[in-house]
C-alpha positions in Angstrom: 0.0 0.0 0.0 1.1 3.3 -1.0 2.3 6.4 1.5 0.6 9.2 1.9 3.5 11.3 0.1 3.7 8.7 -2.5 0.2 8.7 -3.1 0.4 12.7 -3.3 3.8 12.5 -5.3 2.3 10.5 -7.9 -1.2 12.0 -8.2 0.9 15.5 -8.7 3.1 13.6 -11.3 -0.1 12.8 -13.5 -1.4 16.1 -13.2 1.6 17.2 -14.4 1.4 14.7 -17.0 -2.0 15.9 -18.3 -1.5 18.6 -21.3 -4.8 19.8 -20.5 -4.3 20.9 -17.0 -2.0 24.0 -15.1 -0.2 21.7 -12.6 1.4 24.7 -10.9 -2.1 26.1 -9.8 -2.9 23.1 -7.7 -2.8 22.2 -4.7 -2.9 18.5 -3.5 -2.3 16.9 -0.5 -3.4 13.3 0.5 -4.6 11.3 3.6 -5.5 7.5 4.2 -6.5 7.2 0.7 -8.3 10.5 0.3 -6.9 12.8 -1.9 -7.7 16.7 -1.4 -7.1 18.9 -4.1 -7.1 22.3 -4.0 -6.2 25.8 -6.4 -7.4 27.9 -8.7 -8.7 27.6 -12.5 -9.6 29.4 -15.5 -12.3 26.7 -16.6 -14.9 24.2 -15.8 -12.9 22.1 -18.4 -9.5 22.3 -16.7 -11.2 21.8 -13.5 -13.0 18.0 -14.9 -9.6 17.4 -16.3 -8.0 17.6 -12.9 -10.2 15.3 -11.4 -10.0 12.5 -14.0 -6.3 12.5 -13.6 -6.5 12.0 -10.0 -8.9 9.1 -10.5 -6.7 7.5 -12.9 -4.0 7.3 -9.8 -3.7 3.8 -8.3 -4.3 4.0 -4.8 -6.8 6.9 -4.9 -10.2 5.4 -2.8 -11.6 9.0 -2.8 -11.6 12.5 -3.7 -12.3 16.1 -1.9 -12.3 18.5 -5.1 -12.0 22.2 -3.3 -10.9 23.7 -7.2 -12.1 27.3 -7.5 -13.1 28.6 -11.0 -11.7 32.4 -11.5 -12.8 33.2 -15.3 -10.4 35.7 -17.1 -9.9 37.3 -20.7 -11.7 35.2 -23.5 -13.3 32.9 -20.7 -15.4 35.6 -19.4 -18.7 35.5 -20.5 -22.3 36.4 -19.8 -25.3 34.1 -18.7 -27.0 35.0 -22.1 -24.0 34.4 -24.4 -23.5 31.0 -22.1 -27.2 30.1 -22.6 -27.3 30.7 -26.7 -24.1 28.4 -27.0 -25.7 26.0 -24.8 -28.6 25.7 -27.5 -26.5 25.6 -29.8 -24.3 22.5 -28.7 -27.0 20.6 -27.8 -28.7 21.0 -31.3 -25.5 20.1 -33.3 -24.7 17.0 -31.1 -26.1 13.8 -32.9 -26.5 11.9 -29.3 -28.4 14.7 -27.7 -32.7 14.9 -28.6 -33.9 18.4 -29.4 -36.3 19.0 -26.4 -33.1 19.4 -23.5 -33.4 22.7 -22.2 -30.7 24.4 -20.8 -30.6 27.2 -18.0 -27.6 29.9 -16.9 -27.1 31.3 -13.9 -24.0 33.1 -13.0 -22.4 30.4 -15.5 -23.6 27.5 -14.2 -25.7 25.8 -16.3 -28.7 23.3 -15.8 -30.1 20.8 -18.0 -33.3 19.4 -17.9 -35.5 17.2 -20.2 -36.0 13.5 -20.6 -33.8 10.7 -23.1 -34.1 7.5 -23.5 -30.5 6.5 -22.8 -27.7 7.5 -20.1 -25.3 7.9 -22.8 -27.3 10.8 -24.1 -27.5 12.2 -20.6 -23.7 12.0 -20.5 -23.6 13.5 -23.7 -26.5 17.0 -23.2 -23.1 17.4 -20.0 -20.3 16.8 -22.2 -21.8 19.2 -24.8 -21.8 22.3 -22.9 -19.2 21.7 -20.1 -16.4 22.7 -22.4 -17.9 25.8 -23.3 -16.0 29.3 -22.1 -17.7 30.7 -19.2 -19.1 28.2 -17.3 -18.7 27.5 -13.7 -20.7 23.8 -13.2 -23.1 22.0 -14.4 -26.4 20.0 -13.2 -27.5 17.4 -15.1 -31.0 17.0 -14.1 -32.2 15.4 -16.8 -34.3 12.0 -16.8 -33.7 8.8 -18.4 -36.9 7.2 -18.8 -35.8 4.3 -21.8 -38.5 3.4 -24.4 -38.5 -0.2 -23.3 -39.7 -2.4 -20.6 -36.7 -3.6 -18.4 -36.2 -7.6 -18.8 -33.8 -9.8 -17.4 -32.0 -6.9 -16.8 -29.4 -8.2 -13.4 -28.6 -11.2 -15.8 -27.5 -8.7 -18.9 -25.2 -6.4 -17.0 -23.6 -9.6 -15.2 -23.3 -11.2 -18.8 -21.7 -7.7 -20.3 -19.3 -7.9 -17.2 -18.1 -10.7 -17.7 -17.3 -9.9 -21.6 -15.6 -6.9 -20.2 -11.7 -7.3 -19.7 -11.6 -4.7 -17.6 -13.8 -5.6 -15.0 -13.5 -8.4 -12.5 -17.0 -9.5 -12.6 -16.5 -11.7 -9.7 -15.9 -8.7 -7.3 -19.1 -6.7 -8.7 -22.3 -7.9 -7.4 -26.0 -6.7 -9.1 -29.0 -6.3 -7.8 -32.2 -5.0 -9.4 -35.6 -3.9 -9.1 -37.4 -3.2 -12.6 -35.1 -0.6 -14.3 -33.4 0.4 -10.7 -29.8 -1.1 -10.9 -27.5 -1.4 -7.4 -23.8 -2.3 -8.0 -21.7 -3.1 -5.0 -18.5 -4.6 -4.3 -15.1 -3.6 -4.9 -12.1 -3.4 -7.3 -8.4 -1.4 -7.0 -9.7 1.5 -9.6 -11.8 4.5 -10.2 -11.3 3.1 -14.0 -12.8 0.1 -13.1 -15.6 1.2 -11.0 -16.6 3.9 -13.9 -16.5 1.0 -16.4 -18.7 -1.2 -14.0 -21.3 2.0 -14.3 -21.3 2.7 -17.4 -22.1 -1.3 -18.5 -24.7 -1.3 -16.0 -26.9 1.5 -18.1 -26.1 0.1 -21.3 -28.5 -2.9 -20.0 -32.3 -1.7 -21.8 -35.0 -0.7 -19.7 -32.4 1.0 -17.2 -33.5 3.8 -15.7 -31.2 4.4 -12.7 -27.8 3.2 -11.1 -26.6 3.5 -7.9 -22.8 2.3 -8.2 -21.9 1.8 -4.6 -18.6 0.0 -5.7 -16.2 0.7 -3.2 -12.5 1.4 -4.7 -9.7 -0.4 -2.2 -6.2 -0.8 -2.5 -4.1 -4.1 -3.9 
């Protein structure tokens, strides 16, 4: 098991490793596991950037993101010219359906509307958190699928199983209708994320708790 100032040294060291982030404007320090990181940003993007690097750290069981967002120069921009851009993402992305609606206020932006499909949830965020000027965003939007959930706890355990990536023997699924609960454990955020994201690809899903738990080798 890892240090605590090797943990910290080698979350820092992927930061640093990450093209898309300003290593020298964050702050991290680490505890049992827990990693705190801390600094200042110029965007939501560098921010989410930040975060997936730490959870791509082996040894990281959880995070305490305290980034602050300080928009300067081009990033500035108003809760109108945030909201038309919003509109406009969302109409040209071929994953997202036409009736999202987003909302601004003091850059961050909400998103409401119902799909059919997580991955179209995941893609309404991923269209407008990129965007200059925003702070956050809350993805409030409903899956409600267009199809009865069947068999639906033997599916995801089937697509785990396919999955190289995930030990399917440390995962365990339960289910109610479209209501999926994954818990367990594995040694990665990676892993965990993969575990989620096979769970909603099961039809009929509507929501998924992933209470994996992440745990050192």
């Amino acid at each position: 098991m890892k240090t605590d100032a090797q943990l910290q040294k080698d979350v820092m060291d992927e930061i640093r490793w990450e093209p898309s982030t300003t290593a020298s404007h964050i702050g991290v320090t680490a505890a049992n596991g827990v990693v705190t990181l801390t600094g200042v940003v110029a965007t939501y993007a560098e921010k989410w950037a930040v975060e997936r690097a730490t959870q791509r750290v082996e040894g990281v069981k959880g995070i305490a993101e305290e980034i602050t967002i300080k928009l300067t120069g081009v990033h500035v921009k108003s809760d109108a010219e945030i909201a038309e851009a919003a509109i406009n993402a969302i109409k040209w992305h071929v994953w997202v359906p036409g009736d999202i609606q987003p909302t601004v206020s003091q850059g961050w932006v909400t998103l409401k509307g119902n799909v059919n499909w997580e991955y179209q949830r995941t893609a309404a965020k991923d269209a407008v958190c990129f965007m200059p000027g925003v702070r956050g965003v809350s993805n409030e939007i409903s899956v409600k699928p267009a199809v009865q959930p069947s068999a639906v706890k033997d599916s995801i355990e089937k697509a785990f199983v396919r999955n190289a990536e995930i030990d399917a023997g440390n995962v365990t699924v339960t289910a109610d209708g479209g209501a999926v609960t994954l818990t367990g454990s594995v040694p990665s955020w990676g892993e965990k994320a993969g575990a989620g994201t096979a769970a909603w690809n099961a039809p009929g899903v509507n929501t998924v708790r992933n209470d994996i738990a992440v745990t050192c080798p």
